[in-house]
N, C-alpha and C positions, 0 to 999 in steps of 0.2 A: 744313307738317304732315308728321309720319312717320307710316308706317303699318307695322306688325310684325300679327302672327297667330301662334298657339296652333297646334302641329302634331300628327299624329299621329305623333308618332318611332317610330323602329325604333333599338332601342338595347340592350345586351346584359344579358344574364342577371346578375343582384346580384353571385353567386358568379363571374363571369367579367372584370368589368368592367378590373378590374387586368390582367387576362392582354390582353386585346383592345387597349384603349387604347393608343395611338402617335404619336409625334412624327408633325406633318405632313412630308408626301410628298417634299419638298422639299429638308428636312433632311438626308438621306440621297444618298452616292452608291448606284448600281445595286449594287457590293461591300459595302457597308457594310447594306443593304437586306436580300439576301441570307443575310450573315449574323445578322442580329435573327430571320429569319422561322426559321431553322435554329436557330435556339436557343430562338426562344418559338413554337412551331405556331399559336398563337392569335393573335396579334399582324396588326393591322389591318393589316400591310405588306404583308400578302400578298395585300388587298386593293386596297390605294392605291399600290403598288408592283406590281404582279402578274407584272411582268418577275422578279421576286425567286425566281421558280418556277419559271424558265426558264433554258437555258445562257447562259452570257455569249455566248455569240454569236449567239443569238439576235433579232432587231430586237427592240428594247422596243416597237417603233411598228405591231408587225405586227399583226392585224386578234385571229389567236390568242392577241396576249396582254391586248388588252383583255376576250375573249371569256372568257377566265379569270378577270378578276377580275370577272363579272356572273354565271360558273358556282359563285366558292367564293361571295359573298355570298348565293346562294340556295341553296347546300347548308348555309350557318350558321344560315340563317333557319328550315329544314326540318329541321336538328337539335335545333332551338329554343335555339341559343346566344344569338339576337338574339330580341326577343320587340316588336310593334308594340303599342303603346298603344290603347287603344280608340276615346276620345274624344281631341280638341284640348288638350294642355298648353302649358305655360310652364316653363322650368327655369333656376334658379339656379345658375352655375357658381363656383363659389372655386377660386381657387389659391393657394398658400400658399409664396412662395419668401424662405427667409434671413430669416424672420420678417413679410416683407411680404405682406400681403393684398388679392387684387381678386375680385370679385365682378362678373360679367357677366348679364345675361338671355338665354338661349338661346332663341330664334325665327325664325321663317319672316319675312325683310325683303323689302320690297318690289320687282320688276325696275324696276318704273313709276318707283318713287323714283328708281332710278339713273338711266333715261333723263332724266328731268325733272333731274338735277344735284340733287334734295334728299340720295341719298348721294354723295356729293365723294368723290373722288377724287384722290392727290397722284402718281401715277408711272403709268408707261409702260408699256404691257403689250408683250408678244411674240407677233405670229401666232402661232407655232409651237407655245409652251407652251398660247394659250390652244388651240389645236387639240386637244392632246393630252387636256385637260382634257374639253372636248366629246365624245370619244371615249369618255372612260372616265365622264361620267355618262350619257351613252346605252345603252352596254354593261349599268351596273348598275342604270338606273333609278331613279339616286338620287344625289344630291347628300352625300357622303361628308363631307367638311370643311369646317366651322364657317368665313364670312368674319370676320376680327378685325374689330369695328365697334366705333368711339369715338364719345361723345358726351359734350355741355357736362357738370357737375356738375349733378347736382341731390338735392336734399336730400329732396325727396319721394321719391323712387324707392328713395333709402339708407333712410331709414324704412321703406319697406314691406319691404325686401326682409332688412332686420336683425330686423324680427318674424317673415318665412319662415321664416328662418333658424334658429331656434328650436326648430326641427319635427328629427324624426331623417332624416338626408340617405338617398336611395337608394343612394346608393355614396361612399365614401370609403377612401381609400387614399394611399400615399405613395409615389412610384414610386423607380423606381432610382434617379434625378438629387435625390432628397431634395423633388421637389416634393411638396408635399400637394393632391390635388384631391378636391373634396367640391360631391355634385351634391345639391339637393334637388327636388320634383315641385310644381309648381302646375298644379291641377286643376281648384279653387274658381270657379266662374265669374265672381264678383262680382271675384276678385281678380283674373284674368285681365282681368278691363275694365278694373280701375284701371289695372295694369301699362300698356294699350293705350294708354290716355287721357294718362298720364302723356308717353308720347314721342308721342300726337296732338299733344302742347304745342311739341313743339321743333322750331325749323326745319329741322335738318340732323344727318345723321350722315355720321361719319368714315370712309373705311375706315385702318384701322390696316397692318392683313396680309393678304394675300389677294387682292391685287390680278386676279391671271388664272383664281382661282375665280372671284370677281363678274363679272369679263367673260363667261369661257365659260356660266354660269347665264345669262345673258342673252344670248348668243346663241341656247342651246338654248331659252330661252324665244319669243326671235323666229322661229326655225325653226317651231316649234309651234305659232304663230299662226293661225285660219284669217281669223279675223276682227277687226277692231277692237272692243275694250268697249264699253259703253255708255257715256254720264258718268253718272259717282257711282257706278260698280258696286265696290263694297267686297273688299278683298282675299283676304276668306274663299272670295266667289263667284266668283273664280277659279280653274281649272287650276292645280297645285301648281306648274306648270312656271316660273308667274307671280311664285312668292317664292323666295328662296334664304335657306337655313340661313346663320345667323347666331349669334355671341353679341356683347353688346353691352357697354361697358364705360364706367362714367364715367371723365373724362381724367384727376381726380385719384387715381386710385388705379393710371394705369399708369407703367409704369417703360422709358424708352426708353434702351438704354445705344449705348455711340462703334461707332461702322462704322469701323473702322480700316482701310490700304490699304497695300499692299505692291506697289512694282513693282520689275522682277525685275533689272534693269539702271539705266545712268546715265544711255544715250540717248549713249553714246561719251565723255563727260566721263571725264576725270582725277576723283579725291574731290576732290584741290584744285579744280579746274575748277567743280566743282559747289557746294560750298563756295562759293565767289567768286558764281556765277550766283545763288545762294539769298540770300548774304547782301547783294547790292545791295538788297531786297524788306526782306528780315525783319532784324530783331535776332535773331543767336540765341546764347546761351549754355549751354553746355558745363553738364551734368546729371549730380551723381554715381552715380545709377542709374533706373531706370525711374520715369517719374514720370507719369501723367494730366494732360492740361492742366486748368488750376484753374478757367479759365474761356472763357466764349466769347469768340473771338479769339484764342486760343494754340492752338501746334498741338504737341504733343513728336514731335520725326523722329530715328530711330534710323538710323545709318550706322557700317559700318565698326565697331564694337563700341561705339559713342560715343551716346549720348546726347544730343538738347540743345532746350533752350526756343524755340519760335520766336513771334515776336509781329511783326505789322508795322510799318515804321520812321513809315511817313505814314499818318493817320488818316484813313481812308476814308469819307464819309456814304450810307452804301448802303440807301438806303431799299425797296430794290424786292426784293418779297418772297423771291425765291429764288435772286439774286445775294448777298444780304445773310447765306445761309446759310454758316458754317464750309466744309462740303462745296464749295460751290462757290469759295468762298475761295481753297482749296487747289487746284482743280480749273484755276480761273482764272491763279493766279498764279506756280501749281509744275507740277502735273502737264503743263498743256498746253504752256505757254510754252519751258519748262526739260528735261523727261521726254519731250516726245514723245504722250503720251497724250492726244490729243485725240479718241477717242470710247470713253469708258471701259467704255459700253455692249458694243462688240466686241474691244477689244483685247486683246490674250492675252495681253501683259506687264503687266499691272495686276492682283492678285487681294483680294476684299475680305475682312475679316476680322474676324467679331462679336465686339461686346467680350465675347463670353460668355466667347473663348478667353485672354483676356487680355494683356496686354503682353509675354509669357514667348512666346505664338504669334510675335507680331512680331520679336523676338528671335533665335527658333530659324529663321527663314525666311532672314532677314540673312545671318547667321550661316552656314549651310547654305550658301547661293547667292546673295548678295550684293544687291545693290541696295539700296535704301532705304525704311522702312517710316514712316508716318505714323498717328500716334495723335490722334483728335478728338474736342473736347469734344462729348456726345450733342446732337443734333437736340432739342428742345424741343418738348411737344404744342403750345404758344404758336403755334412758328413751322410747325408741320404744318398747324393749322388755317386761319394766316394766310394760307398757297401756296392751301392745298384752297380757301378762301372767295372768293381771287383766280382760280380757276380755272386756277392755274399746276402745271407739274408740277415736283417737284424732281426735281434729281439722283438716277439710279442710285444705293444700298443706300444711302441716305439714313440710314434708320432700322431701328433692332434691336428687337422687342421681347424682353422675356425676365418672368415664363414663357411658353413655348408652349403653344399651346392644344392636347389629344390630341383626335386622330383617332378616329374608332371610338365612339367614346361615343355621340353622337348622328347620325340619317341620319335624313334628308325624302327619301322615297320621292314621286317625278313621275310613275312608270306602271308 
């Protein structure tokens, strides 16, 4: 059983919503941060980034510059940029990219679920990032960005929320990247129980994105602990500390595209050298210009201005859910064996590269400064949920989503 709740958001002014709203935290280097905040004042970065306010040499890690982003979040609150809701909502998130549309429910999920494995988890978190996270929602007192949560299809849920939908949305707008994002407001009680009862029905959620959000929420939840629950005490009569902001997405309507990789050398090979090492493994032929692999099992590896199809020569039965991934395919058979890179986690001559940027990124990197680039068929939600369900974790940048969810929009205030 899942358990979600209706929050009281703190979420921005109708007229502001477009100015506020921003790519999560992540997205950005500290320069590229900096310059969003310098060019939009409003822009949540200078909230979820708050080093963005400070000199570059500043620590981003220093105690002043979390203490900044919990001083501007309460001088927006008291300008009334951000305005709190009165009672418990639910909210509808759409986004709209290249004509495709998904549609999420925005809510308060549960820590209890995480502990307990009802939300799965497929990747590795970092002390250090989740630290940093803990910092900055204790500073603000609020849990700032949305966790990406997946779940099964269901057809109940797309009904209710395509009659929502109907309603004139609180905010809509099309940001700089051409996405269109359009929020609407559930208020209605009756409907808020349905929504409830609908994911009471289902065993598990995904996390998509967000992995060292959901971590750090649940540590600052267990820091905040004095006592154990009672059994059966309901999510509502919890401490806010107890859920974290979420939106929630059926699987059929997300779009997972290729984590391509780029390492930056050959690991001492000659190209012939390498060439030779590659092609004992793979078949690979020679590609008249950039091409996607067509399907799972092919990888397209750019070298040297060259293009070319790789597929493996002996057919493998790899049944076991996260060896059987592309990612690790490539990880197992090239990067480690061949390249050198065997913990892609830390090493500094591997870099990953979302397919948002496209094959032309991979290209220009080569090209630039040499080494070899790999382009792979996308991760499948299939096989995301098969690792999560197995309690395995896969490979580092596994998966891409695209659109991203903005920041700023909605915040679960914990004290």
């Amino acid at each position: 059983m899942v358990e979600i709740k209706a929050f009281c958001a703190v979420r921005p002014r109708q007229d502001l919503a477009e100015k506020i709203a921003a790519l999560p935290y992540d997205v950005y280097s500290r320069g590229e941060a900096a310059e969003e905040v310098k060019k939009n004042p409003f822009s949540f970065l200078k909230i979820d980034r708050p080093e963005a306010q400070f000199d570059e040499n500043t620590d981003m890690y220093s105690p002043a510059v979390y203490q900044a982003a919990g001083n501007e979040l309460r001088e927006m609150i008291g300008r009334g940029e951000f305005i709190q809701e009165k009672s418990p909502c639910l909210y509808l998130y759409e986004l709209t990219m290249d004509g495709r549309t998904q549609t999420g429910v925005c809510c308060c999920a549960s820590v209890a679920d995480y502990e307990n494995g009802v939300i799965k988890r497929h990747e590795n978190t970092r002390p250090e990032k989740e630290e940093d996270r803990i910092r900055h929602v204790e500073a603000c007192g609020a849990q700032t960005g949305p966790i990406f949560l997946a779940c099964r299809k269901n057809q109940k849920l797309t009904e209710l929320e395509e009659r929502e939908k109907k309603a004139v949305p609180i905010y809509s707008f099309t940001a700089e990247d051409g996405i269109r994002h359009q929020v609407w407001k559930i208020e209605n009680e009756e409907t808020i129980r349905s929504i409830c009862e609908i994911f009471e029905a289902m065993d598990s959620l995904y996390i998509a994105d967000g992995h060292h959000r959901a971590a750090s929420a649940v540590r600052v939840a267990r820091k905040r602990r004095e006592k154990e629950f009672p059994e059966g005490q309901r999510l509502e009569e919890k401490p806010e500390a107890e859920a974290f902001l979420s939106v929630i997405f059926p699987e059929n309507e997300l779009k997972v595209l290729d984590y391509n990789r780029w390492v930056k050398d050959l690991n001492g090979y000659s190209r012939g050298e390498f060439l030779n090492r590659v092609g004992e493994k793979f078949r690979m032929t020679p590609l008249p210009s950039a091409v996607h692999p067509k399907e799972k099992g092919r990888f397209s590896m750019y070298l040297d201005g060259q293009w070319y199809e790789l597929e493996e020569k002996t057919e493998k039965n790899r049944t076991d859910a996260v060896e059987s991934l592309d990612v690790s395919i490539l990880q197992n058979e090239i990067l480690s064996p061949i390249l050198g890179i065997k913990n892609p986690k830390t090493d500094k001559r591997i870099q990953f590269i979302g397919g948002i940027r496209g094959l032309s990124e991979l290209e220009r990197l080569v090209d630039a400064q040499g080494g070899a680039a790999f382009a792979l068929y996308p991760t499948s939600m299939e096989e995301l949920f098969r690792a999560a369900d197995q309690g395995r974790l896969m490979p580092p940048k596994s998966t891409w989503f695209e659109p991203k969810l903005r920041s700023g929009l909605f915040l679960h205030m914990i004290s």
